[in-house]
C-alpha positions as a Markdown table, in Angstrom:
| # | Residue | x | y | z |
|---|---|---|---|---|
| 1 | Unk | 0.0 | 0.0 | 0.0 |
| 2 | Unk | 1.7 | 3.3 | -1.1 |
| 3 | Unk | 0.9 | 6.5 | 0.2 |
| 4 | Unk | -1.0 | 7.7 | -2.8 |
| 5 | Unk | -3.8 | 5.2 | -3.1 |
| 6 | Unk | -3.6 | 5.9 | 0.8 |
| 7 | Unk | -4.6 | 9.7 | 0.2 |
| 8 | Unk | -6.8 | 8.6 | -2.2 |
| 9 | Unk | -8.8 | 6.1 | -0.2 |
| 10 | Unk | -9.1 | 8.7 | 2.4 |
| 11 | Unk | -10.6 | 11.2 | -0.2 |
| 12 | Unk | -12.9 | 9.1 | -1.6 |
| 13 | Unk | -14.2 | 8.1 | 1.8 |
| 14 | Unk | -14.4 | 11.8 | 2.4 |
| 15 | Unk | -16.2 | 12.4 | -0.9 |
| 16 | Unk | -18.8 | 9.7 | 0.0 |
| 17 | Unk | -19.3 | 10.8 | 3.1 |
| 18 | Unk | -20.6 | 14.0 | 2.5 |
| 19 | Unk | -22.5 | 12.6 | -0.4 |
| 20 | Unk | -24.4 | 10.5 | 1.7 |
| 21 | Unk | -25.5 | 13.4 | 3.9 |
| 22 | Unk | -26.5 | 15.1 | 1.0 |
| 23 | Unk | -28.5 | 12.0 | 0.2 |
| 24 | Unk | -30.1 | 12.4 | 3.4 |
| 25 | Unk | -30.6 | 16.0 | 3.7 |
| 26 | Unk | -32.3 | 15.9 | 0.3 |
| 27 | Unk | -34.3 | 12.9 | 0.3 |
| 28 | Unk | -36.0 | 12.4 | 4.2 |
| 29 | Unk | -37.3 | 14.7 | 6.4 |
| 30 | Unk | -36.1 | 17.8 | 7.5 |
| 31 | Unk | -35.5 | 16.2 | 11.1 |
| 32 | Unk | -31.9 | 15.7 | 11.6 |
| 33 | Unk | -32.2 | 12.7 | 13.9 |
| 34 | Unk | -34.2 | 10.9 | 11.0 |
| 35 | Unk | -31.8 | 12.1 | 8.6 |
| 36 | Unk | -29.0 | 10.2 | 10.8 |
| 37 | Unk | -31.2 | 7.1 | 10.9 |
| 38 | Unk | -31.6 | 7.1 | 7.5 |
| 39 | Unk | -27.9 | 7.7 | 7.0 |
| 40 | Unk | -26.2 | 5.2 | 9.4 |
| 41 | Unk | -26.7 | 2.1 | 6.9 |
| 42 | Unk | -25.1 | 3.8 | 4.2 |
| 43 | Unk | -22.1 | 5.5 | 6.1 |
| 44 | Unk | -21.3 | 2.6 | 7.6 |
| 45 | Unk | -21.1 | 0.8 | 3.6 |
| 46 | Unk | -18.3 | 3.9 | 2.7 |
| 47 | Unk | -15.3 | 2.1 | 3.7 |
| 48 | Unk | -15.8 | -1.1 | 1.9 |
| 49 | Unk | -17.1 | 1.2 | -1.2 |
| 50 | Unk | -13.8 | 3.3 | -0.5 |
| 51 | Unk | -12.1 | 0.1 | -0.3 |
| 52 | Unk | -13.0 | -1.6 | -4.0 |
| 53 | Unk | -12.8 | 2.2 | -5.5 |
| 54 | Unk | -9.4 | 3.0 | -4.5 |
| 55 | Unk | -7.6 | -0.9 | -4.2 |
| 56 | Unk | -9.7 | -2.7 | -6.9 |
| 57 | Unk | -9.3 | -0.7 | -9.6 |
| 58 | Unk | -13.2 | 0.7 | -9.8 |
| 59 | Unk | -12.2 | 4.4 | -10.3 |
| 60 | Unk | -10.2 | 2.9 | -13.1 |
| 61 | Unk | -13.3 | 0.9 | -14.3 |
| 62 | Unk | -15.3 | 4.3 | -13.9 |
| 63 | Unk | -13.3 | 6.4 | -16.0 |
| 64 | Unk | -13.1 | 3.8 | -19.0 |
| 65 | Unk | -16.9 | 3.6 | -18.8 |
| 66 | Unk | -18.1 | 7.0 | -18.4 |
């Protein structure tokens, strides 16, 4: 494990992260302890996401598809 695909894991879990909230924000209620709810399951799925972006080759696979 180098120290770029470190910095990059650790931006894309950043990136996600604050997509997800997004997510929430947009999508449920305007109560922030429902938004939380509603976000828990998918924050706690941003690491393995992270994970197969960054060390499998998916942002790789990404950028050939789009």
């Amino acid at each position: 494990m180098d120290a770029r695909s470190f910095l990059q894991f650790f931006v894309t879990v950043y990136v996600l992260i604050i997509a997800v909230l997004m997510i929430a924000a947009v999508v449920f209620p305007p109560d922030p302890f429902a938004q939380i709810v509603y976000a828990a399951p998918m924050l706690l799925l941003v690491p393995l996401i992270s994970y197969i972006l960054t060390y499998k080759n998916g942002i790789a696979y990404l950028r050939m598809r789009l």
